[in-house]
Z-matrix of the N, CA and C atoms (Angstrom, degrees):
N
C 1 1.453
C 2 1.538 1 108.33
N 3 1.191 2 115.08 1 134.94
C 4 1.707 3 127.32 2 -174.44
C 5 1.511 4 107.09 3 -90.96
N 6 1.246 5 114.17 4 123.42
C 7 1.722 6 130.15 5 -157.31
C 8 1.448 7 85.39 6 -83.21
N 9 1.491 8 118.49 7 153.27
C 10 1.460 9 136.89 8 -147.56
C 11 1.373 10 85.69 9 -85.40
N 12 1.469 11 121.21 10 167.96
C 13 1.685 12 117.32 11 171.14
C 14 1.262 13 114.40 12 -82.86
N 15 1.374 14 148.07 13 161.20
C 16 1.238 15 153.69 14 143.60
C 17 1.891 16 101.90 15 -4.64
N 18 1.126 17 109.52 16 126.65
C 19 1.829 18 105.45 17 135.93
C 20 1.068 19 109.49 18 -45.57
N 21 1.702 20 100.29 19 123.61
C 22 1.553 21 115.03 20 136.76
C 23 1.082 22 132.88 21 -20.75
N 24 1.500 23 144.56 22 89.87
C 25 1.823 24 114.06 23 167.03
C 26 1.804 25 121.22 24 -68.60
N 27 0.927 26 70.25 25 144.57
C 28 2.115 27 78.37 26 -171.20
C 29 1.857 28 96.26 27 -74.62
N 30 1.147 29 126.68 28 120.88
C 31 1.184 30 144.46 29 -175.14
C 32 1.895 31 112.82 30 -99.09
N 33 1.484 32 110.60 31 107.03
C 34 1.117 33 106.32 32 -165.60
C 35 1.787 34 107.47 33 -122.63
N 36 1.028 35 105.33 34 164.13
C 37 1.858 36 104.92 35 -171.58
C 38 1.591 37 81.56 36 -73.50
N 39 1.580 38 96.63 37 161.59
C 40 1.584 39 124.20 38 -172.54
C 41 1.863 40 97.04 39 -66.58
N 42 1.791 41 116.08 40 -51.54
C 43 0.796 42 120.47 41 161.89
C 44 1.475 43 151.46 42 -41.43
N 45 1.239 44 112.74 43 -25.68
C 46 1.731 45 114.91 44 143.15
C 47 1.345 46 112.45 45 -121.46
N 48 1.607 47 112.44 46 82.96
C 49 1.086 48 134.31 47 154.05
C 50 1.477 49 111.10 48 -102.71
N 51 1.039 50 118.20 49 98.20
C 52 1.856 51 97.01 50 163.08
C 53 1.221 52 138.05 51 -35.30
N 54 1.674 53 123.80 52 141.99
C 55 1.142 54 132.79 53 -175.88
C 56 1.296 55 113.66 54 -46.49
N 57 1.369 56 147.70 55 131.72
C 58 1.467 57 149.46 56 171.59
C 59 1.558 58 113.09 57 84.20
N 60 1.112 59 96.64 58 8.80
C 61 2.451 60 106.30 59 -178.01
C 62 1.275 61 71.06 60 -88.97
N 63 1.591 62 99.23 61 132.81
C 64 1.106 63 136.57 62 151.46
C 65 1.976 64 117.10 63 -93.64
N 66 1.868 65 111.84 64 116.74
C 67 1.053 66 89.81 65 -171.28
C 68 1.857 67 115.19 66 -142.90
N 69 0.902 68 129.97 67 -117.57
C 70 1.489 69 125.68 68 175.48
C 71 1.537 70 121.36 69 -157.71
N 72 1.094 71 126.01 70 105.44
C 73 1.673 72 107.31 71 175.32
C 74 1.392 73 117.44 72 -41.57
N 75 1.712 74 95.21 73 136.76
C 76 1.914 75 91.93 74 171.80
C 77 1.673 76 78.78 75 -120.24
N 78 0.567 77 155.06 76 -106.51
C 79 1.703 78 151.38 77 -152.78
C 80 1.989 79 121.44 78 -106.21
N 81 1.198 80 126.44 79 163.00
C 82 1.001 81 129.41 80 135.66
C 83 1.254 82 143.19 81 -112.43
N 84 1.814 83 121.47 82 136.03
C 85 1.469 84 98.01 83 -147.76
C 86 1.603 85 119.14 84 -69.06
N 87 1.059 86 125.99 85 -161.35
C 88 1.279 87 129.78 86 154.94
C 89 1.540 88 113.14 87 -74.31
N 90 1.045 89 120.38 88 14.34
C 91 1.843 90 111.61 89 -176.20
C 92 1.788 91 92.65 90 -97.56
N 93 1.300 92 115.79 91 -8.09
C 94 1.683 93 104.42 92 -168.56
C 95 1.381 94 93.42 93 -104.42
N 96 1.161 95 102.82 94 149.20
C 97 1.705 96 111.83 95 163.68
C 98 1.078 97 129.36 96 -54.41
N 99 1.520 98 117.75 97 141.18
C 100 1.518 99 114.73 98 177.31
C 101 1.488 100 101.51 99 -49.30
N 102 1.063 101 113.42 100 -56.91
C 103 2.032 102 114.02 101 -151.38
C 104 1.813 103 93.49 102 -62.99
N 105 1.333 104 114.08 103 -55.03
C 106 1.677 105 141.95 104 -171.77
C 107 1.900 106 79.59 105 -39.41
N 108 1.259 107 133.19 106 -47.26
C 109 1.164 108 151.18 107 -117.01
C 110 1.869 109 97.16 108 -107.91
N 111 1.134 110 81.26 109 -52.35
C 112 1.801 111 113.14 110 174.86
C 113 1.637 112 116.24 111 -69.97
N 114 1.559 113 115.30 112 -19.30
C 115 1.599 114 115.70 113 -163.38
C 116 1.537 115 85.99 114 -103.86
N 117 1.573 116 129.26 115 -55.11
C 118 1.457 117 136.03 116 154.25
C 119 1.597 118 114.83 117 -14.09
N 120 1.574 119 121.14 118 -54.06
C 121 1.170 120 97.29 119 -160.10
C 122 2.184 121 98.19 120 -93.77
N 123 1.350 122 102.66 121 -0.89
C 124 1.530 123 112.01 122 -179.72
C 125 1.256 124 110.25 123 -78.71
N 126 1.339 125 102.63 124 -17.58
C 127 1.619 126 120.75 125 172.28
C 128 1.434 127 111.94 126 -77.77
N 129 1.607 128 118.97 127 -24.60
C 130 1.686 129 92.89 128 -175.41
C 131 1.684 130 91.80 129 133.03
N 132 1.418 131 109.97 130 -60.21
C 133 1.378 132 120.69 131 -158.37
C 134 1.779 133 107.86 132 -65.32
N 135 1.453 134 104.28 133 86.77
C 136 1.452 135 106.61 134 169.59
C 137 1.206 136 110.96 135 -143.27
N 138 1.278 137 118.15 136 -163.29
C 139 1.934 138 116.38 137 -163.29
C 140 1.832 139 101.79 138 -79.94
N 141 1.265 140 96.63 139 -22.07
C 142 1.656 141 95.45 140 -170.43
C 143 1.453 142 117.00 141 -69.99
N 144 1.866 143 125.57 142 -15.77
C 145 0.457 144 100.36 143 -140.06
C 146 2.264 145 84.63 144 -130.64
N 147 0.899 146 91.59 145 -177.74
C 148 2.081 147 89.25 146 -164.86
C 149 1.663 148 89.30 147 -95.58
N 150 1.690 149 133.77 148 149.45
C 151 1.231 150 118.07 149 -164.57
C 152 1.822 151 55.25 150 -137.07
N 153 1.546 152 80.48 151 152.02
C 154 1.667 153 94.91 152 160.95
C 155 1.762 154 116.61 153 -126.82
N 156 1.051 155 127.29 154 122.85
C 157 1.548 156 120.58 155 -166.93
C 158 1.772 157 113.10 156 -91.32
N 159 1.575 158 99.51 157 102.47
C 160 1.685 159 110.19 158 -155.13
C 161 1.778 160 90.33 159 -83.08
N 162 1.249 161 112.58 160 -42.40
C 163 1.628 162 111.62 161 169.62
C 164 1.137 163 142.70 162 -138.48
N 165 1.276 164 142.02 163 -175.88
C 166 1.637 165 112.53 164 173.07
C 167 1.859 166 100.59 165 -122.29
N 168 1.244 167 124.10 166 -21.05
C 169 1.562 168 142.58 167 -151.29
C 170 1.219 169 106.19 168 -131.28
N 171 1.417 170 134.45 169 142.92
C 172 1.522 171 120.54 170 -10.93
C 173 2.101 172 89.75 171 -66.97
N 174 1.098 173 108.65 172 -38.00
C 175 1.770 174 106.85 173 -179.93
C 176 1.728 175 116.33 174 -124.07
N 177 1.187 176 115.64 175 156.46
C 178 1.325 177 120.82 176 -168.49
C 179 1.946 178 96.62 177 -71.21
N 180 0.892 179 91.49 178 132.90
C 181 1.795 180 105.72 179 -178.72
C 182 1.483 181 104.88 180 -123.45
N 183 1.144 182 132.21 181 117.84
C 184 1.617 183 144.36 182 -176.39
C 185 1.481 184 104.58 183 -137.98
N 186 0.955 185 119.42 184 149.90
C 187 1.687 186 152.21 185 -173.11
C 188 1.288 187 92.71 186 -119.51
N 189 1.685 188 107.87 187 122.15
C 190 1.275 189 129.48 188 174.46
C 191 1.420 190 118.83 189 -147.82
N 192 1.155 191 136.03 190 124.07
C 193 1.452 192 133.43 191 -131.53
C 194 1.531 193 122.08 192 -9.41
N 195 1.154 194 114.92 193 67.37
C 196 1.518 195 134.35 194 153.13
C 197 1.853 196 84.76 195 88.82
N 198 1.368 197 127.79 196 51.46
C 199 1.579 198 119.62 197 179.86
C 200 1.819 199 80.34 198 -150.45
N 201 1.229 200 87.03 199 118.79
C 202 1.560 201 103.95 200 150.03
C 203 1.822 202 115.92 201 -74.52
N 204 1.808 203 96.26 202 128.54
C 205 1.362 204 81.22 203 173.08
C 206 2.119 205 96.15 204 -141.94
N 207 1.066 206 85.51 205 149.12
C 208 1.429 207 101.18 206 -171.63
C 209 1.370 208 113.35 207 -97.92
N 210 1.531 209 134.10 208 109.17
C 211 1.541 210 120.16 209 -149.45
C 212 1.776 211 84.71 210 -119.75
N 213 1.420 212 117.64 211 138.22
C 214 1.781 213 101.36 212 152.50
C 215 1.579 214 132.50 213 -59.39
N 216 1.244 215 101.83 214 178.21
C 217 2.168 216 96.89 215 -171.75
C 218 1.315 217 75.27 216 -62.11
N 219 1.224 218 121.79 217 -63.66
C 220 1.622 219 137.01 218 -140.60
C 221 2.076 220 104.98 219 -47.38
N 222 1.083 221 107.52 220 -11.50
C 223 1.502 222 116.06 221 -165.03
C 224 1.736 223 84.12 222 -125.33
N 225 1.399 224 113.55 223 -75.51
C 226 1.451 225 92.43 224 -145.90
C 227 1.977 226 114.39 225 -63.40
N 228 1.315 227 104.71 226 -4.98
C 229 1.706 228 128.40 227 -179.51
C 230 2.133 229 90.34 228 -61.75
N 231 1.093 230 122.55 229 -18.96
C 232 0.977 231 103.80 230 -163.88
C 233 1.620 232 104.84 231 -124.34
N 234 1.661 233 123.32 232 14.03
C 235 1.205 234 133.75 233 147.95
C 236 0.851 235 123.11 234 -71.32
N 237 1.622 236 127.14 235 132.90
C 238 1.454 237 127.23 236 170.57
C 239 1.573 238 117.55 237 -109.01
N 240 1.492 239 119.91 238 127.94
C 241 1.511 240 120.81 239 -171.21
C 242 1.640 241 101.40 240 -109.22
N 243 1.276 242 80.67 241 -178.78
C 244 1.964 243 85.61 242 168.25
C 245 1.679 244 93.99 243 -169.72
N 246 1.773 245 116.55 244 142.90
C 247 1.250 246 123.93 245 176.51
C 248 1.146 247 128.72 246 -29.92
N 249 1.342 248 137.43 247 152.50
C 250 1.690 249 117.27 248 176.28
C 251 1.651 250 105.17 249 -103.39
């Protein structure tokens, strides 16, 4: 008998994440720039690593290996996370 697959994780924009969810990149969309795309992951912000969401207003503010980084709606609206 073939063991059921993994749960799904439910994949949500960076932007309605609640304040203090701690979570994980699952993708970024295609609306961000490759390079924009490229400075993000030099920053820290990749699947390996636990993002914590410190705010959502006036800009999304996340903690990513001990670096605060301050993303616009306009950018972080187009990250996708999922629970850790």
């Amino acid at each position: 008998m073939t063991p059921p697959p993994p749960p799904h994780l439910e994949r949500i924009r960076l932007t309605g994440t609640p304040t203090g969810r701690s979570v994980r990149l699952a993708e970024f969309g295609e609306e961000i720039d490759p390079l924009q795309r490229e400075q993000l992951l030099a920053y820290g912000l990749s699947g390996a690593q636990s993002i914590t969401v410190l705010q959502q207003r006036p800009m999304t503010v996340v903690l990513c290996e001990h670096m605060e980084l301050a993303l616009e709606r306009d950018v972080a609206q187009h990250i996708w996370v999922e629970a850790e």
